[in-house]
C-alpha positions in Angstrom: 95.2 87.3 95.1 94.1 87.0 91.3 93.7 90.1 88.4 90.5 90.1 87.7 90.4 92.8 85.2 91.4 96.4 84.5 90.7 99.5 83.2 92.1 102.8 82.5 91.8 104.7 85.4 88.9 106.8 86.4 90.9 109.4 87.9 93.7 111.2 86.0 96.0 110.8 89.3 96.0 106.7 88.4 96.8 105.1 85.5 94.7 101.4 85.7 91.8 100.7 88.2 92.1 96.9 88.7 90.1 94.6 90.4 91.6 91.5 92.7 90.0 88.3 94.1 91.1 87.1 97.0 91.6 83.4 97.8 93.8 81.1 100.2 95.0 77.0 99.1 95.9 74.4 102.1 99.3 73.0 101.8 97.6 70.2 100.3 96.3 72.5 97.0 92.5 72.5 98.1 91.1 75.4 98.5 90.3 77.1 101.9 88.6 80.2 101.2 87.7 81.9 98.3 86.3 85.2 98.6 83.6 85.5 95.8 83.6 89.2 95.4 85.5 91.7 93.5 88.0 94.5 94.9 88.6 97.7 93.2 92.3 99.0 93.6 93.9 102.1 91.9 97.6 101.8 90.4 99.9 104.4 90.1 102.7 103.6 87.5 104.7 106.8 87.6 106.3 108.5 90.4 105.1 108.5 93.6 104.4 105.1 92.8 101.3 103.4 94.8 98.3 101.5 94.8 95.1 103.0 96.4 92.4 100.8 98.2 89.2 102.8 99.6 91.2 105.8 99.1 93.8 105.2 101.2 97.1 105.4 99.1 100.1 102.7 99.8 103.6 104.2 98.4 105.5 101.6 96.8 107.7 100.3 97.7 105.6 99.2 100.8 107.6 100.4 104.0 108.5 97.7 105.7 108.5 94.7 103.1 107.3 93.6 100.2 103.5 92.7 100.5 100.4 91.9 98.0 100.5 95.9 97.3 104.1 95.4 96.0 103.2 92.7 93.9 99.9 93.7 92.8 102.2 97.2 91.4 105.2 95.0 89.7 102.2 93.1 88.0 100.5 95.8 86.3 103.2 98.5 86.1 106.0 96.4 84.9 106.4 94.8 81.5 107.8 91.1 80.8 111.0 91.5 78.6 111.4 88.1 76.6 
């Protein structure tokens, strides 16, 4: 999954729409599919935390693990501190 871009949100119940690319390398680095289309997501910083994918929200943490809606959160909601 890549960030493909962003936005302020649309709706006042998100703060970023985002939108992902999805892709998958072979152990060897070449590439063995790579989706050529554009995903819209909705990310919700502040509590209750969650990203929203055809309207369907996913609370975050994800139950049950950590998954691409976990990292697709951390990635937009959390700042680098140097």
């Amino acid at each position: 999954m890549s960030l493909v871009g962003n936005q302020a949100a649309a709706s006042v119940e998100y703060d970023y729409d985002v939108f992902i690319s999805l892709s998958k390398t072979r152990a060897d680095g070449d590439a063995a599919y790579s989706d050529p289309g554009k995903h819209k997501a909705s990310v919700r910083c502040h509590p209750p935390q969650a990203v929203s994918v055809r309207g369907v929200d996913y609370p975050i943490p994800t139950p049950g693990g950590t998954d691409w809606k976990d990292d697709l959160w951390r990635t937009v909601c959390t700042s680098s501190i140097s």
